[in-house]
C-alpha positions as CSV (number, residue, x, y, z in Angstrom):
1,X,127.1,40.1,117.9
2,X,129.5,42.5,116.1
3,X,129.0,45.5,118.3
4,X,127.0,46.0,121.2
5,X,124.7,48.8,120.6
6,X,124.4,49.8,124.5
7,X,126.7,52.7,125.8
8,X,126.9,50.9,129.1
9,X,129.8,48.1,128.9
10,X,128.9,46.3,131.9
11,X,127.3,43.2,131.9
12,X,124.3,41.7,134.3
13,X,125.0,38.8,136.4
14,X,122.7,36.7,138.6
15,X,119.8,38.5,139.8
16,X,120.6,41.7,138.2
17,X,119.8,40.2,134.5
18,X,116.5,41.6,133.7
19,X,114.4,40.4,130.6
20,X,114.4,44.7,129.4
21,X,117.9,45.9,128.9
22,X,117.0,49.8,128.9
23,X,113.0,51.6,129.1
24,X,113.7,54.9,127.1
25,X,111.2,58.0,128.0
26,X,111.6,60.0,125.1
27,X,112.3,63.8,124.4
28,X,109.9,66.1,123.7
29,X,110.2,69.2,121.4
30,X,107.6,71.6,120.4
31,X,107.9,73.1,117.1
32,X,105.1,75.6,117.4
33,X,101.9,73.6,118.5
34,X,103.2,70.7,116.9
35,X,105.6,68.1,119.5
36,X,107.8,65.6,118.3
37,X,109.2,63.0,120.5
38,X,112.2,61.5,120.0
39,X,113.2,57.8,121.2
40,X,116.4,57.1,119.5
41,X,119.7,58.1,119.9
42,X,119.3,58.6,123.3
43,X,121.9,58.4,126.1
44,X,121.3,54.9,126.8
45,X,121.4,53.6,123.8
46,X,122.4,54.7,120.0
47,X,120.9,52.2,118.2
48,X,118.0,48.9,117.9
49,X,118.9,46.7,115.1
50,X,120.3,49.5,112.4
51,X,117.3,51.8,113.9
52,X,119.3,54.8,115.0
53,X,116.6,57.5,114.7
54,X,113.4,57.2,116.2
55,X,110.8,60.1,116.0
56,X,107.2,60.1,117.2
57,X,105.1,63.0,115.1
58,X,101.9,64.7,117.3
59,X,99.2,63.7,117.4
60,X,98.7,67.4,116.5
61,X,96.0,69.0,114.9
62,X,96.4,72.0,112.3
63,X,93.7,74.6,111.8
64,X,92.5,75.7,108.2
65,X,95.9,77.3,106.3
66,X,98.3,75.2,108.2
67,X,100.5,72.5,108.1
68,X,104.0,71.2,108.1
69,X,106.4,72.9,105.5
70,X,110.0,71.0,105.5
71,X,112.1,72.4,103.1
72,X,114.4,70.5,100.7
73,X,117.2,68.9,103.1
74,X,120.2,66.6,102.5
75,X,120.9,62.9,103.7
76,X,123.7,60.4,103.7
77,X,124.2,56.9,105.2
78,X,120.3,56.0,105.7
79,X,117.2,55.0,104.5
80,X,114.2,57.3,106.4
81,X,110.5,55.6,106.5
82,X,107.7,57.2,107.7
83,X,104.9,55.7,108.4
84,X,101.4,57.8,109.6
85,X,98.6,56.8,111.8
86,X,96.8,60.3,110.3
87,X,96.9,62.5,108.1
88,X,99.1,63.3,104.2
89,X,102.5,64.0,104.1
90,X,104.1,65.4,100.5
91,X,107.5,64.0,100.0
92,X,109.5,64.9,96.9
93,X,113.0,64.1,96.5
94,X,115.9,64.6,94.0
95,X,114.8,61.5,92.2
96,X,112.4,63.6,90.9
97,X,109.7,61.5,93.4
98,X,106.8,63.2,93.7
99,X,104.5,60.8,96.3
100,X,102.2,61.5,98.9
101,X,102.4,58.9,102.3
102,X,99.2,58.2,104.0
103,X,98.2,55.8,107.1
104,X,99.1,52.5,106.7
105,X,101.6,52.8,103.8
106,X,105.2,53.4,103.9
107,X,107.3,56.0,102.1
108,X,111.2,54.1,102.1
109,X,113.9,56.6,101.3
110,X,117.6,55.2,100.5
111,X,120.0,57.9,100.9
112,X,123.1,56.0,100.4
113,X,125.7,58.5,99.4
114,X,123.2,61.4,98.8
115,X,119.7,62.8,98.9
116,X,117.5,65.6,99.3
117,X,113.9,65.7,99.9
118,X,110.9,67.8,101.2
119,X,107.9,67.0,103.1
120,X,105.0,69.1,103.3
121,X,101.3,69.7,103.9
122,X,100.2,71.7,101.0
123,X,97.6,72.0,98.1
124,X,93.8,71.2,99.1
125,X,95.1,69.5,102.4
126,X,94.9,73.4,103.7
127,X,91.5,74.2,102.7
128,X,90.3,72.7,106.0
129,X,91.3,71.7,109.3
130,X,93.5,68.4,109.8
131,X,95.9,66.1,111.8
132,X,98.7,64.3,111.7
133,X,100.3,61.2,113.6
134,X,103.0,58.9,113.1
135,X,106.7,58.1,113.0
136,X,109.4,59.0,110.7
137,X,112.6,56.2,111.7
138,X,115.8,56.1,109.8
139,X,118.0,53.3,109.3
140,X,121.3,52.9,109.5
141,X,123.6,51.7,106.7
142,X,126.5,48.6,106.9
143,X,129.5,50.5,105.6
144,X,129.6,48.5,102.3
145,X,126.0,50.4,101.5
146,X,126.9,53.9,102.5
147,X,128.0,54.6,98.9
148,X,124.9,53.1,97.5
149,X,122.6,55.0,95.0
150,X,119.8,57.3,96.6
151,X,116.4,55.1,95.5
152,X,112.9,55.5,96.3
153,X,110.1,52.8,97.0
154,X,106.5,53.4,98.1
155,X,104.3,50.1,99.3
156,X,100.9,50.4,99.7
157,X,98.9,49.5,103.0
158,X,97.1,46.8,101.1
159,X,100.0,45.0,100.5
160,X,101.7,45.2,103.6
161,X,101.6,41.6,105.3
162,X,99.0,41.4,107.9
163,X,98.6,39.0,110.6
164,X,95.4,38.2,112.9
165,X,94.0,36.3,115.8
166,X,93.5,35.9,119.4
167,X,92.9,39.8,119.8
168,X,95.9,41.0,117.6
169,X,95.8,43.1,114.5
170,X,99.5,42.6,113.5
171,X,100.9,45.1,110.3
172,X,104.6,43.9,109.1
173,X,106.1,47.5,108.1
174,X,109.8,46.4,107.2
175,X,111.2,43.1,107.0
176,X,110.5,39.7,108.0
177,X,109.4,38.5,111.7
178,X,106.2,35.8,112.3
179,X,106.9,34.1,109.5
180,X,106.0,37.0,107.3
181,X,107.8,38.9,104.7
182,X,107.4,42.5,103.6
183,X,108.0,42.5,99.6
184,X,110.4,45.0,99.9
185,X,114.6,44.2,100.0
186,X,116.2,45.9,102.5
187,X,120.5,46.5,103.5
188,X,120.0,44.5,106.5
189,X,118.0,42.4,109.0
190,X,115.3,44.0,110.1
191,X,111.8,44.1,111.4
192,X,109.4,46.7,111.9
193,X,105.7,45.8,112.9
194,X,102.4,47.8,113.6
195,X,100.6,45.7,116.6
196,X,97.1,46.7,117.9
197,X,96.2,44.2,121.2
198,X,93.3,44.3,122.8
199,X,92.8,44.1,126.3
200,X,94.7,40.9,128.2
201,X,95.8,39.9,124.3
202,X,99.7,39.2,124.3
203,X,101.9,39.1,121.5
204,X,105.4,37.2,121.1
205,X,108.5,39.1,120.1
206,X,109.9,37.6,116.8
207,X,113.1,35.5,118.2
208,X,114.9,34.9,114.8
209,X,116.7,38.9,115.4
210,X,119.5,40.0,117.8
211,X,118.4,43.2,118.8
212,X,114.4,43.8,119.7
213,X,112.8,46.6,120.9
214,X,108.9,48.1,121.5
215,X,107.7,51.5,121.7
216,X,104.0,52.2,123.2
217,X,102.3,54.4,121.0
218,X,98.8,53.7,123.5
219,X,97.4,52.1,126.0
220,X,100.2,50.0,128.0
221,X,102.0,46.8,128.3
222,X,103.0,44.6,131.0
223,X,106.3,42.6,130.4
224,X,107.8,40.4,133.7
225,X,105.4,41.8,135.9
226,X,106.2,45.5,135.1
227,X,103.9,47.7,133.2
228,X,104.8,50.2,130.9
229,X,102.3,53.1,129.7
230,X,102.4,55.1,126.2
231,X,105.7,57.1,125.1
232,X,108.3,54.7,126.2
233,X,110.4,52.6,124.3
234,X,111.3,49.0,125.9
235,X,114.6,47.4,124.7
236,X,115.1,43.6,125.4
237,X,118.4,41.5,125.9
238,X,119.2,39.1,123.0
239,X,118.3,35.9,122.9
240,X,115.2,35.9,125.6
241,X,111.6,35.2,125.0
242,X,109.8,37.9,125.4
243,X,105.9,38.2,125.7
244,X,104.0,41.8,125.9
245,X,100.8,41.3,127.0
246,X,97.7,44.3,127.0
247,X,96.4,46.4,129.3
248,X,92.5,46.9,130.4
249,X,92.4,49.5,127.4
250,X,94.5,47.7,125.2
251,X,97.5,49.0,123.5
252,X,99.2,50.4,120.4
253,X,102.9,49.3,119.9
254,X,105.4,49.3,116.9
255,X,107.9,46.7,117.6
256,X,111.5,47.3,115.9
257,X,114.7,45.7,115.9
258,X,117.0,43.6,113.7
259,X,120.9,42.4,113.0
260,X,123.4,45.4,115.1
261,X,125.4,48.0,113.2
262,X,129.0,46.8,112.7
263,X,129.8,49.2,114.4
264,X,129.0,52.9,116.0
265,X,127.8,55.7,113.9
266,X,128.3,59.5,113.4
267,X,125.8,61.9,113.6
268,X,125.6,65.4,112.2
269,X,122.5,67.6,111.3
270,X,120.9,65.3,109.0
271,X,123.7,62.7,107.8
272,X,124.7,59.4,109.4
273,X,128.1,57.8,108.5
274,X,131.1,55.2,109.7
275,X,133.4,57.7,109.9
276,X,133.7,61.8,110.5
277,X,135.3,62.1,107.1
278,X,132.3,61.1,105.1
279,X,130.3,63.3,107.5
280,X,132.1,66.5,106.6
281,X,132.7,65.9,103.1
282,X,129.0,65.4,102.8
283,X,128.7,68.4,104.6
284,X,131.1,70.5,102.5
285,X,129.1,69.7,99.3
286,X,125.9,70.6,100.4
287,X,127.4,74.4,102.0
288,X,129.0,74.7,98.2
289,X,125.2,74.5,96.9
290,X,126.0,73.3,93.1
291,X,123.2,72.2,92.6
292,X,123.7,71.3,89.1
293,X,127.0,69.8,89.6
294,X,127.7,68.8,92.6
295,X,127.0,65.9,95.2
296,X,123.1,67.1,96.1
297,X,120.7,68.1,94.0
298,X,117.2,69.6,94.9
299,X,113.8,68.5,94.1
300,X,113.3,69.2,90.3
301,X,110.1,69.8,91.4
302,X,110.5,72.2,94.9
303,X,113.6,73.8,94.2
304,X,113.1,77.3,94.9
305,X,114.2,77.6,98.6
306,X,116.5,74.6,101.0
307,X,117.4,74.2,104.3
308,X,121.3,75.8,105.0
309,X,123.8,73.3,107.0
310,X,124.2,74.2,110.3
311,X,126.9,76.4,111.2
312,X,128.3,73.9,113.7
């Protein structure tokens, strides 16, 4: 292990070494009828695998007129993928990407040294109530892929690898894990997995990655005797096997993890990054707003308004 993700330095011994590492309740927000909750960072732990940003979106439903409306925005030193359980998202980018994200497919954004993007509910989507659920994640770069070329790759939910059996209904987002692949290359070892149980089913964690975590999205899980309901994220020591088994009503989990960061990352507004230079020298080009010239551009097609920097 290059660097130990956990903030805590100290080290189990004897009957204090527990299969889970950390249980994370997430925090909630409410932008206006709609709550995000966010897993990752969090003061326990920064990271799982190179997953440094963990958001859970709704479930929230809209009435006829609205919807979400994020306006272009930069990134650095990531890859962001969101993946829905309900509902239509519109991303464009400056790639000139113009793709909607539904349920089951994944929308995989490299930032590398720089992006901007928007995500929105507009267009017909309005003309009648809706919902939304799902997660938006982002990734963390190694440092010899920070300078990287933005790129943009869309994978259908038919040809995402899917496993099942026994009671499980197993979707392989990102990466390898169960002797699957996901037809995708990625800057690092990862996994990212969609698994619907039904009740009493259990499922083994993939034990070919160093860093494994699993967040409930429903129902609840029971690992070592302990049961854990929906909105918490479960992170597990290296190296164990680890079995999550179902409760009465079954459960919903996406189970995350791969090789750790090599090292700890910085985090400003939008940008993630190895060092506080690259942070504010990303953040000086987007405040100078040449947009023809400089660092970011915007969406050739939604350029007419953007998302100032922070003043802090």
């Amino acid at each position: 292990m290059s660097w130990n993700p956990a903030l805590d330095p100290d080290i189990p011994l004897g009957d204090a070494v527990d299969a889970i590492e950390t249980v994370i309740v997430p925090r909630a927000r409410d932008l206006g009828g709609f709550e995000v909750r966010r897993a990752l960072p969090s003061a326990a732990r920064q990271m799982v695998g190179p997953f440094i940003f963990f958001d859970q979106m709704g479930p929230a439903e809209f009435l006829t007129g609205q919807g979400i409306d994020v306006r272009p925005h930069p990134h650095i030193g990531l890859a962001t993928v969101t993946y829905l359980m309900k509902g239509r998202i519109h991303h464009r980018d400056s790639l000139g990407t113009d793709q909607w994200i539904e349920p089951g497919a994944v929308n995989w954004m490299l930032a590398g040294q720089g992006i901007t993007h928007s995500e929105r509910m507009d267009g017909p989507i309005r003309n009648a109530p809706h919902g939304l659920f799902g997660l938006q994640t982002w990734v963390a770069l190694p440092k010899d892929r920070e300078d990287d070329g933005a790129a943009f790759t869309h994978v259908a939910r038919a040809d995402l690898p899917l496993l099942e059996g026994e009671g499980k209904s197993v979707r392989l987002v990102l990466g390898h894990a169960w002797g699957e692949r996901m037809p995708m290359e990625t800057p690092s070892e990862i996994f990212y997995a969609d698994a619907v149980l039904a009740a009493g089913a259990a499922i083994p964690l993939p034990d070919e990655h160093e860093d494994r975590g699993a967040y409930v999205l429903a129902g609840s899980v029971t690992v070592a005797g302990e049961t854990y309901a929906e909105g918490r994220m479960l992170v597990f020591r290296p190296g164990d096997r680890i079995s999550l088994r179902a409760g009465d009503q079954g459960a919903r989990m996406m189970l995350l993890g791969g090789a750790t960061m090599d090292g700890p990352r910085h985090i400003w507004w939008n940008f993630v990054a190895s060092s506080k230079d690259r942070i504010d020298a990303a953040k000086e080009a987007w405040r100078a707003g040449d947009w023809a010239h400089g660092r970011f551009r915007l969406p050739p097609n939604d350029d007419a308004e953007f998302v100032p920097a922070p003043e802090r």
